[in-house]
Backbone bond lengths (Angstrom), bond angles and torsions (degrees), N, CA, C in turn:
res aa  C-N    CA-C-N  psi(-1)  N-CA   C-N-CA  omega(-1)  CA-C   N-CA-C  phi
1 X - - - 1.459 - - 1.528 110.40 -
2 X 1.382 110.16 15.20 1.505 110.42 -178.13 1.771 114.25 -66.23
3 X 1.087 93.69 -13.74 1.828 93.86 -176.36 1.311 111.20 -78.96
4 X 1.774 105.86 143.69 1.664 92.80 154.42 1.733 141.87 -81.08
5 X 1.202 104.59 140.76 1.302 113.48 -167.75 1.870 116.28 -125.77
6 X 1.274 104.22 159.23 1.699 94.64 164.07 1.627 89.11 -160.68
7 X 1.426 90.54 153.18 2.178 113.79 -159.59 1.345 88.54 -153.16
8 X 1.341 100.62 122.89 1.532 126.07 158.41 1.746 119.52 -97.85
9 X 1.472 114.12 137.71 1.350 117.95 -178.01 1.639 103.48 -100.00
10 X 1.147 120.44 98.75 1.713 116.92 149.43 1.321 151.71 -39.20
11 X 1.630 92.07 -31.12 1.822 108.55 -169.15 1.617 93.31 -149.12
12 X 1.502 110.62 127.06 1.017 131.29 151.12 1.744 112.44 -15.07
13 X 1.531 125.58 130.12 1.345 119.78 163.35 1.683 131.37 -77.14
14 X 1.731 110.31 0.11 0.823 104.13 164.97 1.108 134.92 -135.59
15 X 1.839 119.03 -0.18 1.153 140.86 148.79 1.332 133.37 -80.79
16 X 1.432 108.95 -35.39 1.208 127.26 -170.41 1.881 118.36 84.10
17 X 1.070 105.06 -0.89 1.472 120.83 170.00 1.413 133.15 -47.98
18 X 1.608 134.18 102.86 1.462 111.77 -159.39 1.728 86.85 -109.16
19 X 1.099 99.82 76.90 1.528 108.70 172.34 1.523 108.85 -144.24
20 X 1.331 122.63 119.10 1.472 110.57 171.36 1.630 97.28 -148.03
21 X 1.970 91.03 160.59 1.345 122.85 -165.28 1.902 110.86 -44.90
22 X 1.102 107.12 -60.93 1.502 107.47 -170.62 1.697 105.32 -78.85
23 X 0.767 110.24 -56.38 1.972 115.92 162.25 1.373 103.31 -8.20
24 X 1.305 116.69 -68.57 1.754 129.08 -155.81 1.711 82.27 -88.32
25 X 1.107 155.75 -22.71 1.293 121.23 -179.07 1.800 106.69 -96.13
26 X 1.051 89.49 -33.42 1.842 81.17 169.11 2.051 109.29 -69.22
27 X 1.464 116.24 -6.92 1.205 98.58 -174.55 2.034 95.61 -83.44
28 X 1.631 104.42 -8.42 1.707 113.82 -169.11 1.373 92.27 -59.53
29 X 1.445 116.62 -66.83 1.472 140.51 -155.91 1.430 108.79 -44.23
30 X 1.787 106.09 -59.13 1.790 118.64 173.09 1.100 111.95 -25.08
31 X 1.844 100.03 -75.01 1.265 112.83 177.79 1.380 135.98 -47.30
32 X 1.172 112.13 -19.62 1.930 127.62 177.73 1.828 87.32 -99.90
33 X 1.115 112.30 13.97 2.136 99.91 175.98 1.422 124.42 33.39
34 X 1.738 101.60 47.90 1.223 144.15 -175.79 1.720 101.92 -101.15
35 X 0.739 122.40 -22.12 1.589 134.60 -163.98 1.446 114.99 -147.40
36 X 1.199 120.27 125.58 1.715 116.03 152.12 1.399 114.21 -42.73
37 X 1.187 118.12 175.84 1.325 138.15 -156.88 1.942 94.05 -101.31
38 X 1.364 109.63 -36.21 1.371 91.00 -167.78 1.848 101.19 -114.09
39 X 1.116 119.27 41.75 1.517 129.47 173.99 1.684 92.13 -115.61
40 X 1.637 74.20 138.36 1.720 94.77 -179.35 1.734 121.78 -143.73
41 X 1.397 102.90 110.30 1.350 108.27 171.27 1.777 137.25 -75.57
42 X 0.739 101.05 124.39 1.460 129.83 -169.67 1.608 119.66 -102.57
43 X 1.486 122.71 131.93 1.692 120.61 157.76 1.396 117.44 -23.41
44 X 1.758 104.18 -47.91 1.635 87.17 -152.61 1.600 88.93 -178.10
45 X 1.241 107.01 130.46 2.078 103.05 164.67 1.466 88.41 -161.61
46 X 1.657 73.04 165.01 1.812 111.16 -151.18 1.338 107.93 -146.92
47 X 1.277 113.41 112.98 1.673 128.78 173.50 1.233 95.72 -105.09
48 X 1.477 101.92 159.48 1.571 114.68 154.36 2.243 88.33 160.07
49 X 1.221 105.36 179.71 1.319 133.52 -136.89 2.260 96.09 -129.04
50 X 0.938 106.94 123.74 1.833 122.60 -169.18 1.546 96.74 -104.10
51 X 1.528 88.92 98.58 1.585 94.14 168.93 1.527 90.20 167.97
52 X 1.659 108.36 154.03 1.464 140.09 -147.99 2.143 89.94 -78.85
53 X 1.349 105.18 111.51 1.636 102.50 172.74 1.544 116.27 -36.21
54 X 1.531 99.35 -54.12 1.459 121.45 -175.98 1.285 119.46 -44.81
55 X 1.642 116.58 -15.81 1.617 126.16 -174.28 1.359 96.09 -88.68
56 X 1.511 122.16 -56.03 1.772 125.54 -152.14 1.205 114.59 5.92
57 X 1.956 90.19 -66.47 1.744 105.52 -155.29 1.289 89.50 -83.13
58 X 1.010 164.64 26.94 1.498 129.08 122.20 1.644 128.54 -119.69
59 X 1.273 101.29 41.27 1.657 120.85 157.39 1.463 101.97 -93.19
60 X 0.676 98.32 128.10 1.874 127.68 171.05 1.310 107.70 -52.98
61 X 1.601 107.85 151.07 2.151 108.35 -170.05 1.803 71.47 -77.24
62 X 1.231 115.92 174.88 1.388 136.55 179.58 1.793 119.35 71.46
63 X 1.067 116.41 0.01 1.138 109.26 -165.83 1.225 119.24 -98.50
64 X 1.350 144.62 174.52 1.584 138.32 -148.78 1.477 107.72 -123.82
65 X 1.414 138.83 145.04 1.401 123.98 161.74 1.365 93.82 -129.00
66 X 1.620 120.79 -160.63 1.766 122.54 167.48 0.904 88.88 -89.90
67 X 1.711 116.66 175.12 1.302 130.54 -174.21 1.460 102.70 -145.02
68 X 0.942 129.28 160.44 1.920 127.80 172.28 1.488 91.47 -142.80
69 X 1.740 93.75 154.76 1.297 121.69 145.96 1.891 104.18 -127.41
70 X 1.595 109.12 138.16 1.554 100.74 138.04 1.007 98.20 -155.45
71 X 1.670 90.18 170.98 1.250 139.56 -177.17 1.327 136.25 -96.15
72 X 1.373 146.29 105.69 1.132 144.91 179.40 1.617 129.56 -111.64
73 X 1.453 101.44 136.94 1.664 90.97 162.82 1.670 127.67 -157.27
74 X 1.057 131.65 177.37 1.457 96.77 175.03 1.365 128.01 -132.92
75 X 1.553 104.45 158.79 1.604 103.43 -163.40 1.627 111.88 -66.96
76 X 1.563 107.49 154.98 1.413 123.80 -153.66 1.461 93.65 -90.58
77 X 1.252 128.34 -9.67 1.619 131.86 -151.80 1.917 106.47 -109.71
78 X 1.146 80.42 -64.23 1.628 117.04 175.57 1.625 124.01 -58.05
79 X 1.273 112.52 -64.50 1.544 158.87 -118.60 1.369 105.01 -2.81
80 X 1.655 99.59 92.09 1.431 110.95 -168.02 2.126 74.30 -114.41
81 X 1.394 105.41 138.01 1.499 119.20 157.54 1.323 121.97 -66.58
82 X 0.954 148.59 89.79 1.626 163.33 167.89 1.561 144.40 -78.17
83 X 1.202 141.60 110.57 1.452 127.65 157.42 1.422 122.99 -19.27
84 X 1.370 141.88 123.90 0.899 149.54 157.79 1.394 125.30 -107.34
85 X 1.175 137.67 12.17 1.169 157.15 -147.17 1.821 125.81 118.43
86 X 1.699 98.49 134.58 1.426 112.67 -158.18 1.289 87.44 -140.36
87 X 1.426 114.17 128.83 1.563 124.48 -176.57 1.847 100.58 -140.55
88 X 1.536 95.54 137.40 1.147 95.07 -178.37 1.764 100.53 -127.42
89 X 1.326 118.17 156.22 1.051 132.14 163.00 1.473 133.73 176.18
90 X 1.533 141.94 -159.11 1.384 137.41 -158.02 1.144 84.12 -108.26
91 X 1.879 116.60 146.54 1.589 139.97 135.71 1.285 122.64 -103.83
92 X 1.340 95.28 123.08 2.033 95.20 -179.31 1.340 116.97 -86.34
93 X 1.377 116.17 129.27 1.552 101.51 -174.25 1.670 103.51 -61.47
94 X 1.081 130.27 155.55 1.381 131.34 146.34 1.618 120.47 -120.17
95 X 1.291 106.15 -163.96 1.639 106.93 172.80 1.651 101.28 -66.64
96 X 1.296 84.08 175.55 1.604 100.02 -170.86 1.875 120.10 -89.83
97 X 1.325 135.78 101.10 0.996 114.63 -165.45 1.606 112.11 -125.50
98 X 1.462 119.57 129.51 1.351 129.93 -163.63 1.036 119.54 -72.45
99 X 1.460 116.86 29.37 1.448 131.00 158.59 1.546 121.16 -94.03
100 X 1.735 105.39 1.58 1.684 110.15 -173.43 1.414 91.61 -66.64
101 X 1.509 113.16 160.32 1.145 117.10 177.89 1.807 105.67 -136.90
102 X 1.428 101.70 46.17 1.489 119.13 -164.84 1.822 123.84 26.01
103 X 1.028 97.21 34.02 1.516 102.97 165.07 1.752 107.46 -76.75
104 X 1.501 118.76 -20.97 0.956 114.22 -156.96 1.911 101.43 -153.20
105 X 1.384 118.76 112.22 1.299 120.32 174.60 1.508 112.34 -17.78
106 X 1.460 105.96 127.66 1.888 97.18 174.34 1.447 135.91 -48.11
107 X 0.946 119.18 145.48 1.966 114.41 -167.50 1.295 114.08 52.09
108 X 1.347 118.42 41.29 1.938 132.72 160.00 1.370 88.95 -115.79
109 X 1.778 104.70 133.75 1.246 115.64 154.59 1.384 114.16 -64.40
110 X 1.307 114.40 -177.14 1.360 122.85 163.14 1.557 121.82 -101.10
111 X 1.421 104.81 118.89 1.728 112.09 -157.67 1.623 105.05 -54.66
112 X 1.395 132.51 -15.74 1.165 144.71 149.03 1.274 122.14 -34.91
113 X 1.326 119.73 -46.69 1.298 140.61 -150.59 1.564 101.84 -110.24
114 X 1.150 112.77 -60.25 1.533 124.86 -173.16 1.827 127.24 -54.24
């Protein structure tokens, strides 16, 4: 699983429902030309970088860890809470800059970005 990847879920895992709660209100917003066309609201997502805090300071500026994004939201049928997208990839440590806003261990890029 060392590669990067990103997987989108369509249908609910336990209804089978491709309808969910935050989905349909960001489709409100579009439609009121409140939103671009390719912004998408979601329950809830969470980045950040898999590796022991206790190491940071002595990983090297340049060096690589995994990285995640996901995505959640929930079904309209069900309202079972769900993955909606799972993205994996590398963060490079860099220098440290006091613009982190702890979403993300200090001197980790953002796997977005990186």
């Amino acid at each position: 699983m060392g590669s990067n990847f990103a997987k989108d879920f369509t249908q609910c895992p336990n209804c089978g429902s491709e309808q969910r709660f935050f989905e349909e209100l960001g489709k409100e917003i579009k439609a009121r030309g409140l939103a671009s066309e390719d912004w998408r609201q979601a329950y809830d997502d969470k980045q950040g970088v898999v590796m022991d805090p206790t190491k940071d300071a002595k990983l090297p500026i340049g060096s690589t860890v995994p990285a995640f994004i996901i995505i959640t939201d929930i079904c309209l049928d069900c309202g079972s809470v769900y993955a909606i997208h799972l993205e994996r990839h590398n963060a490079q440590k860099n220098i440290r800059l006091p613009s982190n806003q702890g979403r993300m261990p200090p001197g980790m890029n953002n796997p977005q970005f990186s």
